[in-house]
C-alpha positions in Angstrom: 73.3 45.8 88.7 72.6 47.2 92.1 72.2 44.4 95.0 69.1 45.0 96.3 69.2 43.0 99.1 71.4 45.1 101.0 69.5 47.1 103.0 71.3 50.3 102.4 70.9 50.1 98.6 67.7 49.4 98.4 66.5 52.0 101.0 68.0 54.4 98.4 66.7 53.2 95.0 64.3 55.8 94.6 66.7 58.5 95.4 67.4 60.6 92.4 67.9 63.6 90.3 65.9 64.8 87.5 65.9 67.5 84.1 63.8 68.5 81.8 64.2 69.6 78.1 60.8 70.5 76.2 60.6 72.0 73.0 57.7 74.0 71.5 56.9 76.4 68.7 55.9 79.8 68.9 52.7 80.6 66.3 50.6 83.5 65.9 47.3 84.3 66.4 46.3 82.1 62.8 48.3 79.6 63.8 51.6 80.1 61.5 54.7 79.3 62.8 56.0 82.8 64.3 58.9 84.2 62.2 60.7 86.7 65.1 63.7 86.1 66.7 64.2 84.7 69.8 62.7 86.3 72.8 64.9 85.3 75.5 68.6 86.2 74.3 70.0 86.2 77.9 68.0 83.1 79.3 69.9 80.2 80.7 67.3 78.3 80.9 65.0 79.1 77.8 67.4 78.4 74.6 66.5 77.9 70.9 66.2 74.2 69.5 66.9 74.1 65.6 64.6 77.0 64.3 64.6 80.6 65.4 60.8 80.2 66.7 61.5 76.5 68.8 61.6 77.9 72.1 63.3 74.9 74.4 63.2 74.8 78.3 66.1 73.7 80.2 64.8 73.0 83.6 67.6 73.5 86.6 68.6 69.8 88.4 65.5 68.7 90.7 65.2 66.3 93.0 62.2 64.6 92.6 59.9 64.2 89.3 57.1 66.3 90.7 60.0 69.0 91.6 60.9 69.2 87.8 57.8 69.8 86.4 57.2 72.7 89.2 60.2 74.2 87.8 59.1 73.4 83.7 55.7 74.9 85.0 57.6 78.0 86.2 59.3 78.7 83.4 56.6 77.9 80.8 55.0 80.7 83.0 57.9 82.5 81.9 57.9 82.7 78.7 54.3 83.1 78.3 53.9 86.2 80.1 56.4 87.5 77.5 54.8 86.7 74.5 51.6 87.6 75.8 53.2 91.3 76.2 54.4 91.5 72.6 53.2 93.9 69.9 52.2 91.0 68.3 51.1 88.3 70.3 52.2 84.8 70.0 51.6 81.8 71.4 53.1 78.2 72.4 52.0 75.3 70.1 51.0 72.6 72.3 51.4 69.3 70.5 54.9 67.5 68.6 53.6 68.1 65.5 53.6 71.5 63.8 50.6 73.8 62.8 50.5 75.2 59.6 53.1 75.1 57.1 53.1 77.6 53.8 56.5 76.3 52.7 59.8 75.4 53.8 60.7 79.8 54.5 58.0 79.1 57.3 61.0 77.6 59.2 63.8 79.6 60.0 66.8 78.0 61.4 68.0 79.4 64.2 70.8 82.4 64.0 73.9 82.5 65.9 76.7 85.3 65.3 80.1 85.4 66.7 81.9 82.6 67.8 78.8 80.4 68.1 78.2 80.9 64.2 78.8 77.4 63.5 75.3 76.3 65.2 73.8 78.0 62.0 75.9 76.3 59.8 75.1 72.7 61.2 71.6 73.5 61.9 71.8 74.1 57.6 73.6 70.9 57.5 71.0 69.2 59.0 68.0 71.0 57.5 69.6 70.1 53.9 70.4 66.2 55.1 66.3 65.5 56.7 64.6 68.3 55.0 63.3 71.2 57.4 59.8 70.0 58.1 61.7 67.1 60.3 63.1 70.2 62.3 59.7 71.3 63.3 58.8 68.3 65.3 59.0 69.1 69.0 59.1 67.0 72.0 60.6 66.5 75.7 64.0 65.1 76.7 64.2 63.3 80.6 67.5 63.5 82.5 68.1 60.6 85.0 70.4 60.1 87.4 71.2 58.1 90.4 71.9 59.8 93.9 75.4 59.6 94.7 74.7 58.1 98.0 72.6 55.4 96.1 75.8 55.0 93.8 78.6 54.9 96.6 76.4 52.1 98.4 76.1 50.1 95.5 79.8 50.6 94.6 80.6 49.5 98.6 78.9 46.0 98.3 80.4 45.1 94.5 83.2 43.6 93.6 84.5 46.9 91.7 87.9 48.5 93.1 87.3 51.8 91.6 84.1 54.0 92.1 84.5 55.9 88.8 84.2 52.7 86.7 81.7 51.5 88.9 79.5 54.1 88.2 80.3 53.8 84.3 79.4 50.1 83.9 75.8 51.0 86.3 75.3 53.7 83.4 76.5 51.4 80.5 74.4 48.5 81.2 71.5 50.7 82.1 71.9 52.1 78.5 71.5 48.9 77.2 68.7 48.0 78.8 67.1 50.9 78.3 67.7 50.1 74.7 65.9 47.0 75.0 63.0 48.0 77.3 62.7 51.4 76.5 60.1 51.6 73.7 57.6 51.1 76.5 58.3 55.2 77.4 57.3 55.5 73.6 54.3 54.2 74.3 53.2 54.9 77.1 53.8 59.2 76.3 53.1 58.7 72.7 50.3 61.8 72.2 50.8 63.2 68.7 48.9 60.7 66.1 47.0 63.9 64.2 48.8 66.0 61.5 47.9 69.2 59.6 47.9 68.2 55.7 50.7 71.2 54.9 53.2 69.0 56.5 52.8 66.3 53.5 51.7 68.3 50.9 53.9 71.5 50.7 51.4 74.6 51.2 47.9 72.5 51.6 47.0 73.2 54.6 44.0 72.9 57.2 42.9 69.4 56.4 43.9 66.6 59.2 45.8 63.3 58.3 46.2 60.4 60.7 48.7 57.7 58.8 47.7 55.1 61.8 50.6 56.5 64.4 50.2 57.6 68.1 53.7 59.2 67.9 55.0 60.4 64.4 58.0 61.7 65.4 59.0 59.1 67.6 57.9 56.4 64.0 59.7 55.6 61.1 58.6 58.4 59.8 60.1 60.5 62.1 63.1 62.5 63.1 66.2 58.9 63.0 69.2 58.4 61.0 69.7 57.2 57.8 71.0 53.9 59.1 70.9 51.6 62.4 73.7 52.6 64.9 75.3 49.9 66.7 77.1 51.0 69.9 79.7 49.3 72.2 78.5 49.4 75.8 81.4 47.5 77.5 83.2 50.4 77.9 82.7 54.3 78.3 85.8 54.4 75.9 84.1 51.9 73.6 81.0 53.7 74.1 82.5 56.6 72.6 84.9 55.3 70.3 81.6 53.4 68.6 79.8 56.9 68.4 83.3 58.9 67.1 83.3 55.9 64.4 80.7 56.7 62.9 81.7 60.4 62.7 85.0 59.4 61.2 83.8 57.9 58.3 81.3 60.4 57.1 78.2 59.1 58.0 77.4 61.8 60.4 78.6 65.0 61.0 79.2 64.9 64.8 78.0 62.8 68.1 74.8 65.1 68.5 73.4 63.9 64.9 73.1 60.3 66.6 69.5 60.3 66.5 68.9 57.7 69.7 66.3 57.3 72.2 68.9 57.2 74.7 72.0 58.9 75.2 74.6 58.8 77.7 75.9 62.0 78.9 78.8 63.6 80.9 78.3 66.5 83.6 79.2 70.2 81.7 79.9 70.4 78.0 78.4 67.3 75.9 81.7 66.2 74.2 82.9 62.5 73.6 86.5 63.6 75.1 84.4 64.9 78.2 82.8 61.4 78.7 85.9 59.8 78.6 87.6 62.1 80.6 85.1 62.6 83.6 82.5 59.5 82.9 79.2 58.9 83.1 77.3 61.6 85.0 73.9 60.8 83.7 71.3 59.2 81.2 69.2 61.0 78.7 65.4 59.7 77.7 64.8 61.3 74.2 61.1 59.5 73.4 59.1 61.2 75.3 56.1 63.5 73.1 54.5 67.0 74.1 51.6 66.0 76.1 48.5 68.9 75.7 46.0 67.4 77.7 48.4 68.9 80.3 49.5 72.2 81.2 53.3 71.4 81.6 53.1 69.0 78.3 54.4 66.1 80.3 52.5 64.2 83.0 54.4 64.2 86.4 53.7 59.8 86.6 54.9 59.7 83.3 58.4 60.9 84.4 58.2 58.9 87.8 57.6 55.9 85.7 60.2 56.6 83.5 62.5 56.8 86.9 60.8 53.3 88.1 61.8 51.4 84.9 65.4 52.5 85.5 64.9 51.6 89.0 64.2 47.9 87.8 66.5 47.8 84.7 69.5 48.8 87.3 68.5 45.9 89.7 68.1 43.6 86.8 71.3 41.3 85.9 73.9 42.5 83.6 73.2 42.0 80.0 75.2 41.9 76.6 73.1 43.5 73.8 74.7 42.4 70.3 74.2 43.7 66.7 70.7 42.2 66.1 69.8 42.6 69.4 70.3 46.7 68.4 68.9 46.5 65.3 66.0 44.5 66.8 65.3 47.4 70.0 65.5 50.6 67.0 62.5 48.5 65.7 61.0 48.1 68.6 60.7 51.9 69.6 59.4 52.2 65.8 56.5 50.0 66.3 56.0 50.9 69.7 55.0 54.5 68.5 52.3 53.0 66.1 48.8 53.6 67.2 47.1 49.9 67.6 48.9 48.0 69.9 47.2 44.6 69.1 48.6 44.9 65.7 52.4 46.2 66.3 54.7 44.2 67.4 57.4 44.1 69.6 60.7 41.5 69.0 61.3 39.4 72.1 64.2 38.1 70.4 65.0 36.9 67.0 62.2 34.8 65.6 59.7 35.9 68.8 58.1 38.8 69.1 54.4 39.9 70.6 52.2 42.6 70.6 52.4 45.8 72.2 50.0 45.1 74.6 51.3 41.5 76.2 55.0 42.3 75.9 54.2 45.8 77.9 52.3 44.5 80.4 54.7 41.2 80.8 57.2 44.5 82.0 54.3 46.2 84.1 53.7 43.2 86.3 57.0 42.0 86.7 58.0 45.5 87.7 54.8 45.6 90.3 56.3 42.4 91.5 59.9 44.1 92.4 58.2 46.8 94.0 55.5 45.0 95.9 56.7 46.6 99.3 57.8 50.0 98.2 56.1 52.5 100.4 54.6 55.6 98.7 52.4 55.8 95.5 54.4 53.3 93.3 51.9 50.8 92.7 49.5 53.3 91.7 51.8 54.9 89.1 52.1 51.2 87.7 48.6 50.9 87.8 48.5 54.1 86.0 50.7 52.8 83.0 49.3 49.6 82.6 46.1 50.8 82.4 46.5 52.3 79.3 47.2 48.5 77.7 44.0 47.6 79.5 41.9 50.4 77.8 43.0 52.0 74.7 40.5 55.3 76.0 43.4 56.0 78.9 46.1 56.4 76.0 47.2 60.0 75.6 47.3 59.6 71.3 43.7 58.3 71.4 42.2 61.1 73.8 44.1 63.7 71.1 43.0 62.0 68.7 38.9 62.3 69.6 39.8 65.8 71.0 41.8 67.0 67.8 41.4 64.5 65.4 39.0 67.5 63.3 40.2 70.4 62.7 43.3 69.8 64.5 45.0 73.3 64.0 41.8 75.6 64.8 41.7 73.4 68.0 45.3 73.5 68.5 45.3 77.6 68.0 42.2 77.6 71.0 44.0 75.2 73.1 47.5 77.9 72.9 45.2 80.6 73.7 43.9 78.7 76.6 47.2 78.2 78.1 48.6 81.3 78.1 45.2 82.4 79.7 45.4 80.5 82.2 49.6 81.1 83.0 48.7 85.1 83.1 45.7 84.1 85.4 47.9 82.5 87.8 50.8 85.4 88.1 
């Protein structure tokens, strides 16, 4: 935990570093899922997700959460501007869940050659394991970490004789709070509760389905594992060695099939070996839906909330999360992703548990309590958040819902057009 009552730690708290992942289909003009190949073959920072036509941003490191969604905006500008000039024009789907499906050839996993031709082979693996239509649910990934000046003052005033393990354990018990606490990012970003009918009945399409969820890929009946992972946090080799486990036995193919919410990750390549070797560098939110009621598709408070929870997690005491307590916070983000919040509820601990509603806004006001005198706009941001367990209205998945609840692809296919108008207006 960081000791915020040293001056020097808590004058850096907010001090941090931010990235963005958001992935969205291309479609065509009647809203199909596009079938060419990849536009942007020699783009850093625009990459292919699972399918050929699942364009994904990789935003460069910012330093603030209002710089990284200048730079998403920028290349979302990108990219549009190129499939505007196509023979062809396509377009970007706006929302987590897909258009129109005709079948299962609608989705084409994404090709690789050369030595990179074992993406294709796991991206099969994966599309025979969950079924392809999982693969077609998009959303956005934050990247978090602490300033290394905000680290080194923390690691000054503990009673830790190595920085490098400092740093770990800050990381480690951060991803185990984030475990517990984090459904309320689910919730609060949760803005895909409409479906076209194709995706559950193969080829009907163009009739909408709402099964009572304000994020379906973020639900039960979204894109998670077969089974409940339980991960040792005491350690960063325990950390990994929990993750390799599962590997080993068979029960997934490598650490990037570990569907989680949260993931702890090293600076570079992505490797187990590469955490244990160089450590923690930073910690990756994976709950977070497409949000089309914006241009960016995520909400700039959104992602300075998501930096104020783990502001207040970090500056929390040190806590051991156990089995049930796992099992417990995978359930959590489950119901936390369902649209009533009155009804779902959220597990306090074994035998307790609340609603939505009370146990989010138990968090809001005990985080509006910690950062009572804060200068800036952080009250307001709270304010913001809670808001929308004060007034269902202010919640992304109900305004979708009233805007796209009919007819939720023709809207969708107006709402793409709209976008890109408005990206080629601005260049």
């Amino acid at each position: 935990m960081f000791d915020i009552e040293n001056r020097d730690v808590k004058h850096l708290l907010l001090n941090g570093e931010f990235g963005i992942e958001r992935e969205n289909l291309r479609i065509t003009e009647q809203g199909f899922m596009a079938c060419t190949p990849h536009p942007f073959p020699d783009d850093e920072f625009i990459i292919r997700d699972f399918c050929e036509n699942q364009t994904e941003i990789n935003t460069p490191v910012a330093g603030s959460a209002q710089e990284a969604i200048s730079l998403l905006e920028g290349l979302d500008a990108r990219i549009q501007r190129q499939l505007a000039s196509m023979n062809l024009p396509e377009f970007l789907w706006q929302f987590s869940n897909p258009p129109y499906i005709r079948s299962d050839r609608d989705i084409s996993i994404a090709s690789f050659d050369g030595e990179q031709k074992g993406k294709t082979a796991y991206r099969e693996y994966l599309s025979e394991k969950y079924g392809k239509y999982k693969m077609t649910f998009c959303g956005i990934h934050v990247n978090f970490s602490f300033a290394e000046e905000l680290l080194k003052a923390g690691f000054k005033v503990s009673d830790v004789e190595d920085f490098r393990l400092y740093k770990n354990h800050v990381y480690l018990d951060l991803g185990a709070k984030l475990l517990k606490y984090g459904w309320l990012l689910t919730a609060v970003t949760a803005a895909s509760p409409v479906l076209d009918s194709s995706f559950v009945e193969v080829g009907m399409a163009g009739r909408d389905v709402f099964q009572g969820l304000a994020s379906v890929r973020c639900s039960e009946l979204g894109y998670w594992n077969f089974f409940t992972p339980v991960l040792d946090y005491s350690s960063v080799e325990a950390y990994a060695r929990s993750i390799k486990g599962y590997v080993e036995d068979g029960t997934i193919a490598t650490p990037g099939e570990l569907y989680y919410p949260v993931r702890l990750k090293p600076r570079g390549n992505n490797t187990l070996e590469n955490l244990i070797e160089n450590g923690i560098n930073h910690i990756e939110l994976r709950m977070v839906d497409l949000n089309p009621l914006v241009s960016s598709g995520l909400e700039v408070k959104d992602v300075a909330f998501a930096q104020l929870l783990i502001v207040w997690l970090a500056s929390l005491p040190d806590i051991k999360i156990d089995r049930n307590d796992q099992i417990n916070a995978a359930a959590n983000f489950k119901s936390a992703a369902h649209y009533d919040f009155n009804r779902a509820a959220i597990i306090i601990s074994d035998g307790v548990s609340c609603s939505v509603t009370n146990a989010a806004r138990d968090i809001i006001d005990a985080m509006k309590s910690f950062f009572q005198d804060f200068p800036g706009n952080v009250l307001k941001i709270l304010d913001f958040e809670e808001e929308k367990f004060i007034n269902p209205q202010k919640r992304y998945a109900y305004q979708v819902k009233e805007i796209y609840g009919k007819d939720f692809v023709k809207k969708g296919i107006m709402l793409a057009r709209q976008r890109q108008r408005e990206k080629l207006l601005e260049n």
